[in-house]
C-alpha positions in Angstrom: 12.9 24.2 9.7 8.9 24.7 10.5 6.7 23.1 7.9 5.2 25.4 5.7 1.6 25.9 6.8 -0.9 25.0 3.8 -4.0 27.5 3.0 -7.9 25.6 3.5 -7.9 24.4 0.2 -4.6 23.0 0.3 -5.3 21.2 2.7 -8.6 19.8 1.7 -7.2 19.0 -1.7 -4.0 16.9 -0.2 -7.1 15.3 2.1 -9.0 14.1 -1.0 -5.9 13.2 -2.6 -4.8 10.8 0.2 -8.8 9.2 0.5 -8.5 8.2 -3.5 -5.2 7.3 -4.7 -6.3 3.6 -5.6 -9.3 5.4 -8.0 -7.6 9.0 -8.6 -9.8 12.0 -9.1 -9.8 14.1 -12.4 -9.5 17.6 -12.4 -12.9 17.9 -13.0 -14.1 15.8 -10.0 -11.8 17.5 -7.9 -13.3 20.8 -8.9 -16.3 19.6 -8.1 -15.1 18.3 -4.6 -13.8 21.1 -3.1 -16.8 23.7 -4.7 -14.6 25.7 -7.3 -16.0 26.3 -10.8 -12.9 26.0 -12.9 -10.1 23.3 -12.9 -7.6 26.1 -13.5 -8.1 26.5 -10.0 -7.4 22.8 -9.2 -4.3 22.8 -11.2 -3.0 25.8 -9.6 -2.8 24.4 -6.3 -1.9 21.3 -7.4 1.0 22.9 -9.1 1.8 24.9 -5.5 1.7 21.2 -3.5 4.0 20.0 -5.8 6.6 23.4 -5.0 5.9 22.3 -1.6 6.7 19.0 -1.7 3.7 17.5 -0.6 2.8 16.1 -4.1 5.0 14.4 -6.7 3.4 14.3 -9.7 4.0 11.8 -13.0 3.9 15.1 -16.0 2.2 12.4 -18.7 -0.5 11.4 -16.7 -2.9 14.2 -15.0 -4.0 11.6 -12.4 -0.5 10.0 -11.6 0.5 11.2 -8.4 2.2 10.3 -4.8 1.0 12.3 -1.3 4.8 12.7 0.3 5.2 13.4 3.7 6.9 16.4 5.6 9.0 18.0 2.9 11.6 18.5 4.9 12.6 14.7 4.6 10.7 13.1 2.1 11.0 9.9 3.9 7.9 8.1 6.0 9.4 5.5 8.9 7.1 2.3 8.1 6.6 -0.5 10.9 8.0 -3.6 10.1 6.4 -6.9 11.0 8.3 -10.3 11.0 5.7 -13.3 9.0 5.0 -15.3 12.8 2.3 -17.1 14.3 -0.5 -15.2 15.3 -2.4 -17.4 17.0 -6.1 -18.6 16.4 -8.2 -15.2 15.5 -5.0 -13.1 15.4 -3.9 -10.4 13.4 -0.3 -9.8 11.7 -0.4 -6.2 13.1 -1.9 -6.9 16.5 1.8 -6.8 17.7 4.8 -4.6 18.2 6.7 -4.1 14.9 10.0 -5.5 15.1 11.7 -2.5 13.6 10.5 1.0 11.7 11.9 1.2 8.2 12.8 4.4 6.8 11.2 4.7 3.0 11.5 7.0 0.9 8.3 8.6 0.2 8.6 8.8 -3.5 8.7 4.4 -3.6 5.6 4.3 -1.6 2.7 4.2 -3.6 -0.1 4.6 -1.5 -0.7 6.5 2.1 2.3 6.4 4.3 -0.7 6.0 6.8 -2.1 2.9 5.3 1.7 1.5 4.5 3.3 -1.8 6.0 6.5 -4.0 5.7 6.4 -7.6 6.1 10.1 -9.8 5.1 9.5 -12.7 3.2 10.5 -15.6 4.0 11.5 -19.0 1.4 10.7 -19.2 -1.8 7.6 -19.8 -2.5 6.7 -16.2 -4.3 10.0 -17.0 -6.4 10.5 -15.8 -9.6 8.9 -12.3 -7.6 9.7 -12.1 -4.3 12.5 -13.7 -2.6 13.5 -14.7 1.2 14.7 -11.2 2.9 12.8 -9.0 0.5 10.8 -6.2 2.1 7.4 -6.4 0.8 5.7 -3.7 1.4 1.4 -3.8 1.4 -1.2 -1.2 2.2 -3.4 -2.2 4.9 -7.0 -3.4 3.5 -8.8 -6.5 4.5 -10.4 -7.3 1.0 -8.6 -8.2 -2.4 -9.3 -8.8 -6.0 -8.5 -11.9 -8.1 -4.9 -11.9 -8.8 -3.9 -9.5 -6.4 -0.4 -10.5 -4.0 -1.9 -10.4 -0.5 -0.3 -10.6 3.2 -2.4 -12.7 4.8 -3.2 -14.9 7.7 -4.1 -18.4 7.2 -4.7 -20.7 10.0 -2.4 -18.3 12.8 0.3 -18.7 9.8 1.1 -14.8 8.2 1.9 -15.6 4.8 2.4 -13.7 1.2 0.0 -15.6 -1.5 -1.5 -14.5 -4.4 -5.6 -14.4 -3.9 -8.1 -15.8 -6.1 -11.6 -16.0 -5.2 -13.5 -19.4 -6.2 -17.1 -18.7 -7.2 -17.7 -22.5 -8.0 -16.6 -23.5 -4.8 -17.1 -20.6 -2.7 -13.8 -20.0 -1.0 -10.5 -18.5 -1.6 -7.6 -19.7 -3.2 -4.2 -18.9 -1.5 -1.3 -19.4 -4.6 2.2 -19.5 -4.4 4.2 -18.0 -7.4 6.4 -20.9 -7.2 4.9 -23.9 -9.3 6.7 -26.3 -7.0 4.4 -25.7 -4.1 0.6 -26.1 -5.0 -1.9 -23.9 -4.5 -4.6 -24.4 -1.6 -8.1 -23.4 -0.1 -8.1 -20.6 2.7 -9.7 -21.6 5.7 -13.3 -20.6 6.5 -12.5 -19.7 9.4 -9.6 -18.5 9.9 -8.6 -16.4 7.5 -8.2 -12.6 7.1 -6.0 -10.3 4.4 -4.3 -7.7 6.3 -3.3 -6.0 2.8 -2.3 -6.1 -0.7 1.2 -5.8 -1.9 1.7 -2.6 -3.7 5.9 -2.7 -3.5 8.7 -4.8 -3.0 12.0 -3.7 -2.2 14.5 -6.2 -2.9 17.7 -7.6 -1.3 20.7 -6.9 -2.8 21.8 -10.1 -4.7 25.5 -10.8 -5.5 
């Protein structure tokens, strides 16, 4: 079944979507984006999106939405890396994925495009995440205070919680489990590779 071509302003609408789901746009801005005068307009083809299948949208908030892929699935295929070494300098996602996950695009709130899977491993994001969940993260390099991270520290891909240090200048990589202590990021080498947005968890007996 061929996917149903979208008219210009679909398209660039579904474009502007996709650039700002961490800061969504109101119908107004939108408007204003895409050079119509009314946000009837907007909400018209918003409304024809969502028909489509392109958009899912949450009916009690205006700027509560998903960008879903292909329609005729509704399911994006997300690479899967395993938490190994990565050498001085490296990156997590320099390498091949070990597998490509099929998600359903409705539990994947962010770009497919920007979207990871890591599996954790131990328990040191217990009570949260537990060894063999799927976490999955959008790819970013930067973080704010609090935020759940996959990171590299040291060649060692981990899954902390960030916190920036002003006083001391660095970054604080915390585990959720209060057994194991909390402990500076290197200088350097250290990098985020994204921020956990999702976890999807093993089944537990």
């Amino acid at each position: 079944m061929a996917e149903i071509k979208l008219s210009p302003l679909q398209g660039k609408i579904l474009k502007l979507l996709s650039r700002h789901l961490e800061e969504p746009l109101s119908y107004r801005e939108l408007a204003h984006e895409i050079g119509v005068a009314s946000t009837n307009t907007v909400s018209y083809h918003l409304r024809q999106l969502e028909r489509l299948g392109r958009l899912k949208r949450d009916p009690a908030d205006p700027r509560g939405y998903h960008v879903l892929g292909a329609p005729e699935t509704g399911v994006a295929y997300l690479n899967l890396y395993g938490l190994a070494r990565c050498g001085p300098h490296g990156s997590l996602l320099d390498g091949s994925p070990v597998d490509r996950i099929p998600v359903a695009a409705r539990l994947i709130p962010c770009s497919a495009a920007d979207a990871f899977l890591v599996q954790a491993k131990g328990d040191s994001m217990q009570e949260r995440i537990y060894d063999g969940d799927l976490v999955l993260a959008r790819r970013q390099n930067t973080a704010e205070n609090g935020d759940l991270v996959v990171c590299v520290n040291r060649g060692e891909a981990l899954i902390k919680k960030f916190k920036q240090d002003q006083d001391a200048g660095g970054v604080i990589l915390i585990s959720l489990n209060s057994k194991y202590e909390p402990f500076f990021a290197s200088r350097e080498d250290f990098r985020i590779e994204g921020v956990v947005k999702a976890i999807i968890s093993r089944a537990v007996n």
